[in-house]
C-alpha positions as a printed NumPy array, in Angstrom:
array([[  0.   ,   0.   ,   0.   ],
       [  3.023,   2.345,   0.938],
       [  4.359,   1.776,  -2.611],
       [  0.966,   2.571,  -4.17 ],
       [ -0.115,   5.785,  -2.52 ],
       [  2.482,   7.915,  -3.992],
       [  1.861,   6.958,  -7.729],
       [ -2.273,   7.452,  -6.864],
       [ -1.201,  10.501,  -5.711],
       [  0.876,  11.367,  -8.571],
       [ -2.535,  10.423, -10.987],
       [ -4.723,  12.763,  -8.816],
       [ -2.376,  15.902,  -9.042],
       [ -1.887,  14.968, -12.949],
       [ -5.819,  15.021, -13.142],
       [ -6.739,  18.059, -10.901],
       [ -3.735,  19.872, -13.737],
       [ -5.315,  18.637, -16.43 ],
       [ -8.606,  19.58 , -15.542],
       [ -7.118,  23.001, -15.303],
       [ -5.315,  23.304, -11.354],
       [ -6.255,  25.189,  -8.479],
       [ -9.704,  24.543,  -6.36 ],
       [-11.431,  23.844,  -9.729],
       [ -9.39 ,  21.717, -10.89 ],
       [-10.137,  19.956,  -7.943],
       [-14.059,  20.368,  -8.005],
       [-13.735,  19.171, -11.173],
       [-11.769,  16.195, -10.732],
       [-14.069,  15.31 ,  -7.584],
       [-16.942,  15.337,  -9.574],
       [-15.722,  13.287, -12.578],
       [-15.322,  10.655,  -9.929],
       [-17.612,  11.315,  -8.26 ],
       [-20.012,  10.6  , -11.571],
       [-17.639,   7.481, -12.872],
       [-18.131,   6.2  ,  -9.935],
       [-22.504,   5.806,  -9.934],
       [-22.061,   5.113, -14.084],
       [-19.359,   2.   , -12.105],
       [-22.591,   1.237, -10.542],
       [-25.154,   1.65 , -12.764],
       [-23.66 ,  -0.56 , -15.06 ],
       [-22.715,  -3.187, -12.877],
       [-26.24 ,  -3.063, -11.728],
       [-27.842,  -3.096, -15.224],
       [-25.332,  -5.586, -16.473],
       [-26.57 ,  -8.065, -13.385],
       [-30.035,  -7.339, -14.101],
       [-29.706,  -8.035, -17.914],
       [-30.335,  -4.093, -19.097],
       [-33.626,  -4.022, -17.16 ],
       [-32.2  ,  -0.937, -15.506],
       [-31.426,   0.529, -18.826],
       [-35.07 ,  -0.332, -20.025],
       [-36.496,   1.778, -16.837],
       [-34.236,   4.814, -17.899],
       [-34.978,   4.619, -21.43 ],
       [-38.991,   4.81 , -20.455],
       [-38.771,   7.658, -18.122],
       [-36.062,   9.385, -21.105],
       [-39.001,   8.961, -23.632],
       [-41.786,  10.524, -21.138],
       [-39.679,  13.324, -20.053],
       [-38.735,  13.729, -23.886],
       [-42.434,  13.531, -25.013],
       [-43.097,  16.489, -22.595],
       [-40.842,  18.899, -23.93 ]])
């Protein structure tokens, strides 16, 4: 764990840089985890679940899209 925490810290400064430094850089950064991290999910979910999750969202996406 010692040996990893450096480089993982290394790939989070890289990222908040990237994603243009300072505090939003960081916002930014925490929320592209933040949603990679329920997409992680939502997937896993909808995978174990054979898509039913992505037949839900594609219902509601219709009715919301048939109201605009």
């Amino acid at each position: 764990m010692k040996q990893n925490t450096p480089q993982a810290m290394d790939a989070i400064k890289n990222k908040v840089e990237q994603n243009g430094g300072g505090i939003k850089g960081v916002i930014k950064t925490a929320v592209d985890a933040y949603v990679n991290l329920w997409k992680a999910g939502f997937n896993a979910i909808d995978n174990a679940t054979g898509g039913k999750l992505s037949e839900i969202k594609n219902k509601f996406t219709s009715a919301f899209d048939g109201i605009k």
